[in-house]
Biopython code that builds the backbone (N, CA, C, O; Angstrom):
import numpy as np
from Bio.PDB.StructureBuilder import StructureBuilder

atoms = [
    (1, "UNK", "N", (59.194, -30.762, -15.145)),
    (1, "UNK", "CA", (59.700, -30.148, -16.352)),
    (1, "UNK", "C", (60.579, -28.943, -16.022)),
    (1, "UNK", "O", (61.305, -28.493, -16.908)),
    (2, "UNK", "N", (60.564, -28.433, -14.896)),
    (2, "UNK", "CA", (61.383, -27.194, -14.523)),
    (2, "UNK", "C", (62.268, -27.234, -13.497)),
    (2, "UNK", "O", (62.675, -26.192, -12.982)),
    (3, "UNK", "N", (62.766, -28.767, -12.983)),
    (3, "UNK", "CA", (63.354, -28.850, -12.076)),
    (3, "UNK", "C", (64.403, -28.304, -12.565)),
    (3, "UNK", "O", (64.302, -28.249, -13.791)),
    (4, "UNK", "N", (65.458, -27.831, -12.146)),
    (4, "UNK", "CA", (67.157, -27.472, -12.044)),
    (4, "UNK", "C", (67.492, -29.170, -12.505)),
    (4, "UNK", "O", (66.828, -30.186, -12.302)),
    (5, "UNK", "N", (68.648, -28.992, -13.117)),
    (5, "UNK", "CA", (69.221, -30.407, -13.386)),
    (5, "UNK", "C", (69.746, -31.109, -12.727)),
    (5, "UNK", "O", (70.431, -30.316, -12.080)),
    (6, "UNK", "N", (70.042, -32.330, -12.254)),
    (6, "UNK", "CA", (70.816, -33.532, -11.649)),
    (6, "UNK", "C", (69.231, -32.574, -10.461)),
    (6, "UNK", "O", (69.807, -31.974, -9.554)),
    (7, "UNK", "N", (67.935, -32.410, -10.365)),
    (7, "UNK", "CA", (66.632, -32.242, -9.931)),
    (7, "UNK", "C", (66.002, -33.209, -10.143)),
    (7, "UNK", "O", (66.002, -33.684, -11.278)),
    (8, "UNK", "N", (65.211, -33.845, -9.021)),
    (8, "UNK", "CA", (64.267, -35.014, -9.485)),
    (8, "UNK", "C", (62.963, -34.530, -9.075)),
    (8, "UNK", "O", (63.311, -33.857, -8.105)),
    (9, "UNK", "N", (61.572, -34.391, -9.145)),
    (9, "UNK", "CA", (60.527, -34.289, -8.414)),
    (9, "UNK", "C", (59.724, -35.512, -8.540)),
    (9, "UNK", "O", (59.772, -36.218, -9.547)),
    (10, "UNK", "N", (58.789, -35.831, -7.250)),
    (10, "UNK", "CA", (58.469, -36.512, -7.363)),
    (10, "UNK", "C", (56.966, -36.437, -6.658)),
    (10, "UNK", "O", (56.808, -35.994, -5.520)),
    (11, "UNK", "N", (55.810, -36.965, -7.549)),
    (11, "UNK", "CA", (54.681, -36.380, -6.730)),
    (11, "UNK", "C", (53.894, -38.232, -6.131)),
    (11, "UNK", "O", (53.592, -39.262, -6.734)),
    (12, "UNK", "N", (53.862, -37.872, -4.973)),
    (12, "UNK", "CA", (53.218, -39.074, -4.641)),
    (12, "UNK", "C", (52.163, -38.635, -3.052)),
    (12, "UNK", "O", (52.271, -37.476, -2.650)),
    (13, "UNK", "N", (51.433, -39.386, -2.446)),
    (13, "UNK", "CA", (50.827, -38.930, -1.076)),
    (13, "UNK", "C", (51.736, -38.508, -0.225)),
    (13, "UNK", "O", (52.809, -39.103, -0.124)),
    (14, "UNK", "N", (51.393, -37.243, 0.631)),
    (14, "UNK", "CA", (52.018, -36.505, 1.668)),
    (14, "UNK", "C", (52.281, -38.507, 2.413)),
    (14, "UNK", "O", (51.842, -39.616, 2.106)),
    (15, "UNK", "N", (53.502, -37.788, 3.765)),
    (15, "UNK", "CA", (53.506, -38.804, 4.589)),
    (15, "UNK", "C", (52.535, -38.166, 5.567)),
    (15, "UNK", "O", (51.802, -37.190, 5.408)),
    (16, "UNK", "N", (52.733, -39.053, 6.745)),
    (16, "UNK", "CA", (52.109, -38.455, 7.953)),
    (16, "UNK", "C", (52.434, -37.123, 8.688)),
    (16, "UNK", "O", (53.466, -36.451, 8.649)),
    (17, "UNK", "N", (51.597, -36.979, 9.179)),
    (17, "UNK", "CA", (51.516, -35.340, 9.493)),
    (17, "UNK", "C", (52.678, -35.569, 10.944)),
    (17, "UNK", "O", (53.237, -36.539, 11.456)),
    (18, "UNK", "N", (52.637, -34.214, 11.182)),
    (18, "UNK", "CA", (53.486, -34.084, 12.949)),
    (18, "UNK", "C", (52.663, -34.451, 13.761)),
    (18, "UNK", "O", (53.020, -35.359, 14.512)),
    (19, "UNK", "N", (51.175, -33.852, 13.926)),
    (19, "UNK", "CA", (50.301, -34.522, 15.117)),
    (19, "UNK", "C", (50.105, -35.958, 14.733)),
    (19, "UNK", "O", (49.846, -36.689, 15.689)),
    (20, "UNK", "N", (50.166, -36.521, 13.582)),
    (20, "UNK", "CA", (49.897, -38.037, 13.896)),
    (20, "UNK", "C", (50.760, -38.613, 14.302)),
    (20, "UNK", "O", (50.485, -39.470, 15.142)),
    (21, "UNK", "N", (52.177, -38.427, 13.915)),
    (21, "UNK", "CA", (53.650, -38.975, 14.771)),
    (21, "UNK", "C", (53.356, -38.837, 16.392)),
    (21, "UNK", "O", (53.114, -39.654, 17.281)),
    (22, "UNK", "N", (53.474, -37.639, 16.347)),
    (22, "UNK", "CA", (53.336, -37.149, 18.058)),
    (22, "UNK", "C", (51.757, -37.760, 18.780)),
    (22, "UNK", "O", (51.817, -37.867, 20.005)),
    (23, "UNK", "N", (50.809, -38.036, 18.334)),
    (23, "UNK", "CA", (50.122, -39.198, 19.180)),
    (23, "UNK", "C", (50.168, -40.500, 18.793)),
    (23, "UNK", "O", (49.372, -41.144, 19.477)),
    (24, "UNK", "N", (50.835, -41.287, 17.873)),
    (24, "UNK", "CA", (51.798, -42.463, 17.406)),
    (24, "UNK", "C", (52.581, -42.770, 18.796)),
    (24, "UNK", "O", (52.504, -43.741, 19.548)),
    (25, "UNK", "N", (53.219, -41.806, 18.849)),
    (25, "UNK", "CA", (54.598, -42.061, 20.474)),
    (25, "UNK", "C", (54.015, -41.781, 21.905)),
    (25, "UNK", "O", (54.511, -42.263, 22.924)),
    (26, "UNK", "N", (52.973, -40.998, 21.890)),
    (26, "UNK", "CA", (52.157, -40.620, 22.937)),
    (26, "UNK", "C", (51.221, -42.389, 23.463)),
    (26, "UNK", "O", (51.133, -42.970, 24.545)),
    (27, "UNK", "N", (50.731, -42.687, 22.168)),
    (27, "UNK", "CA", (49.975, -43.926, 22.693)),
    (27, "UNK", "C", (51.229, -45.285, 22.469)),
    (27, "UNK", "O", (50.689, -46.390, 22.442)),
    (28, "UNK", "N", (52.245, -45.303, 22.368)),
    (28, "UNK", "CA", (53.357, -46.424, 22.284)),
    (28, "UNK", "C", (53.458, -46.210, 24.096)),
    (28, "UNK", "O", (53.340, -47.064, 24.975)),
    (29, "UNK", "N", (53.700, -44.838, 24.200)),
    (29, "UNK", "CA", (54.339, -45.103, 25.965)),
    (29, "UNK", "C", (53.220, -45.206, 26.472)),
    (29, "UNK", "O", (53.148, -46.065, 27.351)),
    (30, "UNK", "N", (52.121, -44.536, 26.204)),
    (30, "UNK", "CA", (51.111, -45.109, 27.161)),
    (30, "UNK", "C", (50.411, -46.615, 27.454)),
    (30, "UNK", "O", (49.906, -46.975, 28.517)),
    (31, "UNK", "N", (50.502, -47.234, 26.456)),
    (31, "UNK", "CA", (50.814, -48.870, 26.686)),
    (31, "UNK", "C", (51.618, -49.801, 27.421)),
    (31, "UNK", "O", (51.361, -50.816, 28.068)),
    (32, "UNK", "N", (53.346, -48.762, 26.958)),
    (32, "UNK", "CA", (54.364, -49.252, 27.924)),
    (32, "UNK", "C", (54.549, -49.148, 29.340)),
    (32, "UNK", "O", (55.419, -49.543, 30.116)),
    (33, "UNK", "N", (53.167, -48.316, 29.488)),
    (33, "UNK", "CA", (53.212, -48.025, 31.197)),
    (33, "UNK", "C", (52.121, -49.295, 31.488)),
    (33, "UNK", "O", (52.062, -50.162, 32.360)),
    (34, "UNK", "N", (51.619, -49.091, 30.776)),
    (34, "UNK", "CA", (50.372, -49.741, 31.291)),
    (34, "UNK", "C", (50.002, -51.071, 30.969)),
    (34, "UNK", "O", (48.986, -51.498, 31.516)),
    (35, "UNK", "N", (50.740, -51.958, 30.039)),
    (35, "UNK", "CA", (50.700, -53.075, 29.454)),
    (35, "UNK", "C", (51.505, -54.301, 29.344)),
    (35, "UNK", "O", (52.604, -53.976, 28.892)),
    (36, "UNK", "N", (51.442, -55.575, 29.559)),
    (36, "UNK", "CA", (52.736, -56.107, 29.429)),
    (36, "UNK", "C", (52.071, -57.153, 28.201)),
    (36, "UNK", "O", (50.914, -57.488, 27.948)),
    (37, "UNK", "N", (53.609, -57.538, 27.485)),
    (37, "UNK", "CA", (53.118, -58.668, 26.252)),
    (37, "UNK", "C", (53.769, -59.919, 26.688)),
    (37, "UNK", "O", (54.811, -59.778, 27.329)),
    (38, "UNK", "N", (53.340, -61.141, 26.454)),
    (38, "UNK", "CA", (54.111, -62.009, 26.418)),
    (38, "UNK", "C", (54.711, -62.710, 28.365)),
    (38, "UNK", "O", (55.355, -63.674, 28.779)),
    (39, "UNK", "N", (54.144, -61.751, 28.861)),
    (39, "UNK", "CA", (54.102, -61.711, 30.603)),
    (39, "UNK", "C", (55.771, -60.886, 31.425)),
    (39, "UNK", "O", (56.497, -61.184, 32.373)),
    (40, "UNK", "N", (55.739, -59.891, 30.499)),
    (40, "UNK", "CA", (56.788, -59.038, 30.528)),
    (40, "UNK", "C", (56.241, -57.485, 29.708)),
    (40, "UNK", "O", (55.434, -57.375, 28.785)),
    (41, "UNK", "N", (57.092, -56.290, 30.511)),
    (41, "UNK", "CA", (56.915, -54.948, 30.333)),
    (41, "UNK", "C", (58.232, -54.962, 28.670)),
    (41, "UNK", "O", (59.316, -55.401, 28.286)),
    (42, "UNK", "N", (57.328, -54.321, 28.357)),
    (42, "UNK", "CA", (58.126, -53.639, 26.682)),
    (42, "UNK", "C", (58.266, -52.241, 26.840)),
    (42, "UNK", "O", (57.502, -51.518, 27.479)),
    (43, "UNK", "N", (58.961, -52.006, 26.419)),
    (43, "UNK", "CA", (59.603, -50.505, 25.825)),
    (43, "UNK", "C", (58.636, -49.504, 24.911)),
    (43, "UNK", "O", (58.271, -49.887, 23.800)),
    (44, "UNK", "N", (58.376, -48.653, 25.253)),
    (44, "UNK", "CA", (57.649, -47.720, 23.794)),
    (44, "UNK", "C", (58.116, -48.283, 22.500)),
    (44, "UNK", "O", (57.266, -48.525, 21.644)),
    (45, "UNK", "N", (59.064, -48.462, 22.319)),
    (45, "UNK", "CA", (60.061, -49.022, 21.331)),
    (45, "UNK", "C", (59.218, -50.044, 20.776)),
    (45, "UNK", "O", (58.498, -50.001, 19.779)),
    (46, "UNK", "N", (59.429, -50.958, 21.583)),
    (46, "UNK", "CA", (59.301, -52.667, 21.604)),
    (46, "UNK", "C", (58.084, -52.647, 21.224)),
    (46, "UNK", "O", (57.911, -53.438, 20.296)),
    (47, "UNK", "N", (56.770, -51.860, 21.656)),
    (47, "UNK", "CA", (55.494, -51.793, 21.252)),
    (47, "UNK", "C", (55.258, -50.782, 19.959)),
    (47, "UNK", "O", (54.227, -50.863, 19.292)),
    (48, "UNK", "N", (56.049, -50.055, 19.736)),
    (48, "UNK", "CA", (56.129, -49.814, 18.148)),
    (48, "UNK", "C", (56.032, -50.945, 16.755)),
    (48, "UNK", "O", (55.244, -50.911, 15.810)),
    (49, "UNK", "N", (57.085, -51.872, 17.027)),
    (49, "UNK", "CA", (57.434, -52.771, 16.342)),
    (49, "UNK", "C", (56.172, -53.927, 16.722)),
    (49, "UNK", "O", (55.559, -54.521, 15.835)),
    (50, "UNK", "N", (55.975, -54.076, 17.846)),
    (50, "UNK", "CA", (54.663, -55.406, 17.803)),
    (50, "UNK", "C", (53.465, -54.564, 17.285)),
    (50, "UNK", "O", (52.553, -55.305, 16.917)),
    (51, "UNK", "N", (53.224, -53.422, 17.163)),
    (51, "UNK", "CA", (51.573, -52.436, 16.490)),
    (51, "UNK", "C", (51.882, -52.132, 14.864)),
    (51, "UNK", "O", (50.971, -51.964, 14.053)),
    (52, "UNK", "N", (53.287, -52.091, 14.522)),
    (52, "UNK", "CA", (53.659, -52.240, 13.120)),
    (52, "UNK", "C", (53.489, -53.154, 13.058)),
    (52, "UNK", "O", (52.337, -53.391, 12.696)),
    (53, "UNK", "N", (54.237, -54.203, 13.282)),
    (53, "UNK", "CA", (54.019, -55.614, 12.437)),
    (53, "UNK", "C", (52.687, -56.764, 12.556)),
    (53, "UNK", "O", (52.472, -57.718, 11.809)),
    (54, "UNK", "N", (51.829, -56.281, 13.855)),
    (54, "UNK", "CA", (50.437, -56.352, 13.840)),
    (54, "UNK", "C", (49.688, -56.046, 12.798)),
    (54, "UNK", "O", (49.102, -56.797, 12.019)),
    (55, "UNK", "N", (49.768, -54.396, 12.849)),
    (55, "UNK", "CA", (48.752, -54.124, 11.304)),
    (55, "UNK", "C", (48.786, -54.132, 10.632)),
    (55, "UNK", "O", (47.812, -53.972, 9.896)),
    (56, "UNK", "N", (50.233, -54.376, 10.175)),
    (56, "UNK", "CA", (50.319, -55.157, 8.366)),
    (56, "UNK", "C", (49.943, -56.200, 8.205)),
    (56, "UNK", "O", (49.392, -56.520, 7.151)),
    (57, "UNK", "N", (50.162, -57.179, 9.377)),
    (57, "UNK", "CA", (49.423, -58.310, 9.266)),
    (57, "UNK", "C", (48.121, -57.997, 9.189)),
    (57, "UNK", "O", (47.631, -58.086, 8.063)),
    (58, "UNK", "N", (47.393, -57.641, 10.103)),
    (58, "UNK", "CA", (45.690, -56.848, 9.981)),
    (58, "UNK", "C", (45.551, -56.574, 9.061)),
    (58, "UNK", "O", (44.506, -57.174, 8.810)),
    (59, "UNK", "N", (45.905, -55.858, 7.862)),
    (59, "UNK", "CA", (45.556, -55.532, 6.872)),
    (59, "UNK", "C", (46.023, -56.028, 5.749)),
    (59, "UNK", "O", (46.038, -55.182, 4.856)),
    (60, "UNK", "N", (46.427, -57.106, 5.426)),
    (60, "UNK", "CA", (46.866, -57.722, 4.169)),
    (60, "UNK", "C", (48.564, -57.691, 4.133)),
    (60, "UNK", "O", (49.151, -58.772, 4.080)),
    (61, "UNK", "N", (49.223, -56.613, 4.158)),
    (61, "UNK", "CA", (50.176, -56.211, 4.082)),
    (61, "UNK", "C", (51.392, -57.543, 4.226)),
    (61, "UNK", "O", (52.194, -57.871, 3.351)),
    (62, "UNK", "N", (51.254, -58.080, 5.421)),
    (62, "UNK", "CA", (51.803, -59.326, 5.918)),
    (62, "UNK", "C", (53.394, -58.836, 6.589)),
    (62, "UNK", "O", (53.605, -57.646, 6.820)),
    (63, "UNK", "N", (54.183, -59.631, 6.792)),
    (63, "UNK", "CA", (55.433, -59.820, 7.136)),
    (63, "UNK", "C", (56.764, -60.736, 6.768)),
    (63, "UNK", "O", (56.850, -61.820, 6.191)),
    (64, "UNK", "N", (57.553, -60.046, 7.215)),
    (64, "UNK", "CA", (58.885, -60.717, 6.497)),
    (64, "UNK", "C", (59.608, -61.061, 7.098)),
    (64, "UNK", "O", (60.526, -60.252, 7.233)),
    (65, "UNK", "N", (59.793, -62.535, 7.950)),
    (65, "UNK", "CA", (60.485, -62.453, 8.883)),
    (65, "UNK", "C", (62.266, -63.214, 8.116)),
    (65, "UNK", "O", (62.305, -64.231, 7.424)),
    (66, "UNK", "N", (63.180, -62.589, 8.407)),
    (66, "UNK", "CA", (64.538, -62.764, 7.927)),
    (66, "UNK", "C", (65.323, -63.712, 9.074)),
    (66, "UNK", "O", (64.837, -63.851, 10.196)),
    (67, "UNK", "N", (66.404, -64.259, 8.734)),
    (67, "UNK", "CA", (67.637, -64.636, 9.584)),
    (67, "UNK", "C", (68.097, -63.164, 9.790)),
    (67, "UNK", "O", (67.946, -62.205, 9.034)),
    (68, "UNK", "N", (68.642, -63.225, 10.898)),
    (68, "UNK", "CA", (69.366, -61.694, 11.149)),
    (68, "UNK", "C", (70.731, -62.048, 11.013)),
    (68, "UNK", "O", (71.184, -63.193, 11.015)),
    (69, "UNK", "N", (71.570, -60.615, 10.854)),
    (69, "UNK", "CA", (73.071, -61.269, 10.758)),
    (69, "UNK", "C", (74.116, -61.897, 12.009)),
    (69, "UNK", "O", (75.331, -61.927, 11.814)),
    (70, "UNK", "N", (73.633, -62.289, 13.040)),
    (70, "UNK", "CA", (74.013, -63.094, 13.873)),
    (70, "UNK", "C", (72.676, -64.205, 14.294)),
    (70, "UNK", "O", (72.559, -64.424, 15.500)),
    (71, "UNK", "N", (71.980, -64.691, 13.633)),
    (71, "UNK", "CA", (71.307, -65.748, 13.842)),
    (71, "UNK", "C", (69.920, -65.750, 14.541)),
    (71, "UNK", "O", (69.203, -66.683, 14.900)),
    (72, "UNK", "N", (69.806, -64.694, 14.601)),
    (72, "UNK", "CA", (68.321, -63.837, 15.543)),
    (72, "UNK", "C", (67.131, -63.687, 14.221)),
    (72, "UNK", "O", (67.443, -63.391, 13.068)),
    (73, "UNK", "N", (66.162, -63.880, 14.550)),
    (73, "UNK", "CA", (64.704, -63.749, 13.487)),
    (73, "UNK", "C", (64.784, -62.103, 13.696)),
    (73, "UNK", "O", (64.847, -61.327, 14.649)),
    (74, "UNK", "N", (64.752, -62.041, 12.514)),
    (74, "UNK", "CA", (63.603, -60.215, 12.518)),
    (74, "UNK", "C", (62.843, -60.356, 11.613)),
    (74, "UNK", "O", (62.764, -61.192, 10.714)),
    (75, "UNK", "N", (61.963, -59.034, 12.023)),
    (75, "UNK", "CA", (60.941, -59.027, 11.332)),
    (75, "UNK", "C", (61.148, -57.824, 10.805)),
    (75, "UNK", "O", (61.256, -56.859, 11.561)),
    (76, "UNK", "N", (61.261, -57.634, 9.085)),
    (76, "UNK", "CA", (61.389, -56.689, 8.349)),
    (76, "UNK", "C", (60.510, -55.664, 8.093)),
    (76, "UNK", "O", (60.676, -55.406, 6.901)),
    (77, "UNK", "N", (59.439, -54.735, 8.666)),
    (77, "UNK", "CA", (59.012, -54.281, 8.837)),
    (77, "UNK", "C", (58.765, -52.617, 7.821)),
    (77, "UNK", "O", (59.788, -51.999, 7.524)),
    (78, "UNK", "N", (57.823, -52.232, 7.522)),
    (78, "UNK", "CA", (57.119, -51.032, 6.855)),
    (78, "UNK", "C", (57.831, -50.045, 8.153)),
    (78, "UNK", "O", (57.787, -50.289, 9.358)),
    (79, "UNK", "N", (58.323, -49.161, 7.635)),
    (79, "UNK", "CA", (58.568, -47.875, 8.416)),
    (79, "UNK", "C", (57.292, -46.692, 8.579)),
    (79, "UNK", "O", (56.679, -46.277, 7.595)),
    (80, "UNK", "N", (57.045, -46.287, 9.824)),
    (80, "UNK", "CA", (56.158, -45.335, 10.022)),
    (80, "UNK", "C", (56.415, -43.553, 9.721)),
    (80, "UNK", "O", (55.548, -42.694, 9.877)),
    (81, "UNK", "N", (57.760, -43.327, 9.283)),
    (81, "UNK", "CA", (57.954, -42.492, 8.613)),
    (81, "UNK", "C", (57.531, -42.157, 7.753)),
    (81, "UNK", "O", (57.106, -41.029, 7.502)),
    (82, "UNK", "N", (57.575, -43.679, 6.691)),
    (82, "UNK", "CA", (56.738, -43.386, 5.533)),
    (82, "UNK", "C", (55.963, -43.431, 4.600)),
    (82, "UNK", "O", (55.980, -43.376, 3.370)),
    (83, "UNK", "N", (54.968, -43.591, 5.775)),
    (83, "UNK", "CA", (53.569, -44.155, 5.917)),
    (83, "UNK", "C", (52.973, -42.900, 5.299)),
    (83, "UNK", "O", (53.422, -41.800, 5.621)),
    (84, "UNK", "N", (51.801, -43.041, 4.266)),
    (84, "UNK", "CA", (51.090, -42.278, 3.707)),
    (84, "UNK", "C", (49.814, -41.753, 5.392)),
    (84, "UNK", "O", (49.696, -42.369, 6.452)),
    (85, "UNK", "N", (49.235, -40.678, 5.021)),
    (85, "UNK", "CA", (48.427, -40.053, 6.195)),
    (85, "UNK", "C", (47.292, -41.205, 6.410)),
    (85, "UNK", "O", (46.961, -41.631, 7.516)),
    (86, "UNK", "N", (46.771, -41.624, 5.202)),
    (86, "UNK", "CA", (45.839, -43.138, 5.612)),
    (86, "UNK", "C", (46.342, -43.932, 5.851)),
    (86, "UNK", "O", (45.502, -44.750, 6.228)),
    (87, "UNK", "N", (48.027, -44.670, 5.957)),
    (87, "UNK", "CA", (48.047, -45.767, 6.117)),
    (87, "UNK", "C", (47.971, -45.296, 7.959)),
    (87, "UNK", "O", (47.267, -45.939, 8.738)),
    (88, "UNK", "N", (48.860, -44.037, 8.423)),
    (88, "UNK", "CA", (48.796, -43.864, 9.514)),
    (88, "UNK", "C", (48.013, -43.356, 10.798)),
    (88, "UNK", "O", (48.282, -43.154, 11.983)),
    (89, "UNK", "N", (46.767, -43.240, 9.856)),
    (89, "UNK", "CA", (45.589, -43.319, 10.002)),
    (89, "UNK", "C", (44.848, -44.127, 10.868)),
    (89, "UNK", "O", (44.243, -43.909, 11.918)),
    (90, "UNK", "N", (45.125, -45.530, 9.880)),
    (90, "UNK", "CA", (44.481, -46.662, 10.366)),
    (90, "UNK", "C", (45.678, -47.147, 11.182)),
    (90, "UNK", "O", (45.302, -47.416, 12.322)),
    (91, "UNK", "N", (46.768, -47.320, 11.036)),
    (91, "UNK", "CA", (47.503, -48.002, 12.633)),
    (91, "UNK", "C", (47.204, -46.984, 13.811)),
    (91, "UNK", "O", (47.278, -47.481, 14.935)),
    (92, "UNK", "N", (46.876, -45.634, 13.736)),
    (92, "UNK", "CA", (46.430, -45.469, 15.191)),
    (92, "UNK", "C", (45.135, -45.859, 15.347)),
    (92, "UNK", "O", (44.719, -45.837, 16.505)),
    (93, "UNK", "N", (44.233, -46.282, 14.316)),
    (93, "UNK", "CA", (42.881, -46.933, 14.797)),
    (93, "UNK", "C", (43.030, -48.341, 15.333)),
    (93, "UNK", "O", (42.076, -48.823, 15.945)),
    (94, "UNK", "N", (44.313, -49.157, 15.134)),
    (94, "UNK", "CA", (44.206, -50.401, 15.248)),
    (94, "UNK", "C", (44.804, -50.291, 16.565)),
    (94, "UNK", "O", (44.430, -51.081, 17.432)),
    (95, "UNK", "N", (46.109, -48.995, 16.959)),
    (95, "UNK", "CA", (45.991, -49.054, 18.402)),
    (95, "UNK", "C", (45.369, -48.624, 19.181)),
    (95, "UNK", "O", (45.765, -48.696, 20.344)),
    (96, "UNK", "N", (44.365, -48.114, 18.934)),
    (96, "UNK", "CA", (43.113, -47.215, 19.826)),
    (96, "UNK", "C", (42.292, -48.384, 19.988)),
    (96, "UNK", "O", (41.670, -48.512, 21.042)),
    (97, "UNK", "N", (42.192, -49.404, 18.930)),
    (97, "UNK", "CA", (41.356, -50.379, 19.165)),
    (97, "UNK", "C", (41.626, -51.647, 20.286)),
    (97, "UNK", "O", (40.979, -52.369, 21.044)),
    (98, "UNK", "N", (43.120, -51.395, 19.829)),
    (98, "UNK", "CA", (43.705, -52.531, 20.813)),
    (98, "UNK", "C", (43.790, -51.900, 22.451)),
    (98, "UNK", "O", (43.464, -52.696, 23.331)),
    (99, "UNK", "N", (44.163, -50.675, 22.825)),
    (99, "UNK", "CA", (43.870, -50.212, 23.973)),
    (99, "UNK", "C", (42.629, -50.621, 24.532)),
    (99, "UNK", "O", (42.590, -51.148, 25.644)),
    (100, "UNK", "N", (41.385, -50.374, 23.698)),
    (100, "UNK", "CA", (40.058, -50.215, 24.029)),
    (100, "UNK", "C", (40.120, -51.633, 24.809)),
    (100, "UNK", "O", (40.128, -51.800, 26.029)),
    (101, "UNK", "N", (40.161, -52.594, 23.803)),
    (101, "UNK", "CA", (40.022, -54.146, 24.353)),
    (101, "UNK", "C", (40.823, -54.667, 25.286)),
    (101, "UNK", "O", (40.476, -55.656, 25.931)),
    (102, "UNK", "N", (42.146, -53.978, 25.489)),
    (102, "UNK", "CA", (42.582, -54.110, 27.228)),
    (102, "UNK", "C", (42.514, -53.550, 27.604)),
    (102, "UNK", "O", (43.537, -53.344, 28.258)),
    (103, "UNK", "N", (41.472, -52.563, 27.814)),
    (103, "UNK", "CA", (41.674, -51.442, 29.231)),
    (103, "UNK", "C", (42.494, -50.154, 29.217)),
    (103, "UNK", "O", (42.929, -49.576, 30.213)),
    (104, "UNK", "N", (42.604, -49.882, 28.262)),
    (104, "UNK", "CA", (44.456, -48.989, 28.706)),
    (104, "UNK", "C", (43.543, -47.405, 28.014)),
    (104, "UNK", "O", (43.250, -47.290, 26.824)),
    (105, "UNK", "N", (43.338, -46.689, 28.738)),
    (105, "UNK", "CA", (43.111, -45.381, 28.690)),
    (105, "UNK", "C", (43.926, -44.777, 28.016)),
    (105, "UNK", "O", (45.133, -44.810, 28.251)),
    (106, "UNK", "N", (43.176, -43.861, 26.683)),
    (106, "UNK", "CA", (44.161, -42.870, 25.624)),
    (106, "UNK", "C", (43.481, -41.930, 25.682)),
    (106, "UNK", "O", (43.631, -41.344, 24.610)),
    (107, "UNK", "N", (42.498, -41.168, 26.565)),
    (107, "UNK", "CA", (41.623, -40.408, 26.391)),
    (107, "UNK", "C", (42.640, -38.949, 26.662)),
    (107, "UNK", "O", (41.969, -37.994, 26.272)),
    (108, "UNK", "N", (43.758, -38.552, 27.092)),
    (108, "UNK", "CA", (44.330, -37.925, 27.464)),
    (108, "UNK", "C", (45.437, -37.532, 26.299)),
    (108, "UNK", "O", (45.892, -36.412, 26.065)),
    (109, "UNK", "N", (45.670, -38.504, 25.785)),
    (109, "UNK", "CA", (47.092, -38.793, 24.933)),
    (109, "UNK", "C", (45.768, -37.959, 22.962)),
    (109, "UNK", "O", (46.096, -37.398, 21.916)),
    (110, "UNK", "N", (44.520, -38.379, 23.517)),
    (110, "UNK", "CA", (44.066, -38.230, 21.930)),
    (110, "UNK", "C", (43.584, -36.839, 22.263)),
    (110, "UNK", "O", (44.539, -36.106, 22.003)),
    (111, "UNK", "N", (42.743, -36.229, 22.636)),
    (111, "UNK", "CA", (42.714, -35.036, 23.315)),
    (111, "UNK", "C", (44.283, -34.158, 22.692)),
    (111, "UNK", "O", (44.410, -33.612, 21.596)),
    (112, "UNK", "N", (45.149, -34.249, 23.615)),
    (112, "UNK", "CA", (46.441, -33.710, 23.426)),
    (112, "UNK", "C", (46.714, -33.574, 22.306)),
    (112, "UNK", "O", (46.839, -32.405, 21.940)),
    (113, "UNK", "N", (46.901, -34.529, 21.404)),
    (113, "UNK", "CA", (47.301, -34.445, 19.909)),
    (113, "UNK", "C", (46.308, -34.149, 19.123)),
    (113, "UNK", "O", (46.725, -34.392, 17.991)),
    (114, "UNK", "N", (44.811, -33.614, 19.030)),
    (114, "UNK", "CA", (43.842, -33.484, 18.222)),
    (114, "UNK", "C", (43.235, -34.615, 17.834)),
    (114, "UNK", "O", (42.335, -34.432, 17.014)),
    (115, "UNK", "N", (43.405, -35.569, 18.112)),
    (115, "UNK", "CA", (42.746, -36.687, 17.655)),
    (115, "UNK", "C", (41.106, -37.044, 18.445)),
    (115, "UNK", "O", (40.296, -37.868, 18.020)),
    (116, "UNK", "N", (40.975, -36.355, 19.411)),
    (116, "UNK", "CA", (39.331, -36.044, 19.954)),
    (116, "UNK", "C", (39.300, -34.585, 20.524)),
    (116, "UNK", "O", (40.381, -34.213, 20.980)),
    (117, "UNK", "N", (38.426, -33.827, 20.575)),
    (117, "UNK", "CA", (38.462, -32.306, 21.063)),
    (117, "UNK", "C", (37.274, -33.092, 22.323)),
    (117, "UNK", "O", (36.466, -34.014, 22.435)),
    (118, "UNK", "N", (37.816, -32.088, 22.989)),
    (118, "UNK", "CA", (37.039, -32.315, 24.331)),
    (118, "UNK", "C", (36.131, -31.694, 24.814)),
    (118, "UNK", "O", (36.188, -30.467, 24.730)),
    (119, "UNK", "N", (35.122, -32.248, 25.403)),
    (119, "UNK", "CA", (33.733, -31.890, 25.629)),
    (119, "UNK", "C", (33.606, -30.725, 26.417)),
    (119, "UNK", "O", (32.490, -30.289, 26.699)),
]
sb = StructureBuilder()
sb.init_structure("model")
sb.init_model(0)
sb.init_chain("A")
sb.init_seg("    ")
for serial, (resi, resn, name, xyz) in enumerate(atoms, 1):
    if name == "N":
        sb.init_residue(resn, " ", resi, " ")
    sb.init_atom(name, np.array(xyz, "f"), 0.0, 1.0, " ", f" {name:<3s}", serial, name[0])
structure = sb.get_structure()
């Protein structure tokens, strides 16, 4: 009601915080060191996009896979920008989970970002 004009407000859930971004990218490379998919090494990058489009699948959400504009599949994907603090929540639980079940140590990376305080 008091915005300034050509003003829009808009109230909806915060996105994700800075420490959840910053151990988001902390546990992408620590996979990419330590993990290969498909019987090949991925990119922090590359494992962004397979832990996004994983947990939408995981969670109902699903996927959209398109023709691309030269003839390549993509997969249209939820952005982690702007991801509410629970949705980003639970994708670092689904990659903490997925570490757990191959092996891949985050005990360093969660520590660092607040995500465990240390003993």
């Amino acid at each position: 009601m008091a915005a300034p004009a050509d003003w829009r407000v808009e109230i909806k859930p915060r996105t994700r915080s800075s420490d959840q971004n910053a151990l988001l990218h902390a546990l992408f490379g620590e996979v990419a060191k330590h993990a290969t998919w498909g019987g090949r090494k991925m990119t922090a990058i590359q494992w962004k996009v397979l832990f996004i489009s994983g947990h939408a699948q995981a969670t109902g959400l699903g996927s959209d896979m398109v023709p691309g504009l030269e003839g390549e599949f993509v997969n249209v994907r939820e952005s982690s920008a702007h991801m509410s603090v629970a949705r980003m929540t639970s994708l670092i639980e689904y990659i903490l989970a997925w570490c757990a079940q191959n092996g891949i140590d985050t005990h360093q990376a969660r520590v660092r970002y607040g995500h465990e305080v240390e003993a």
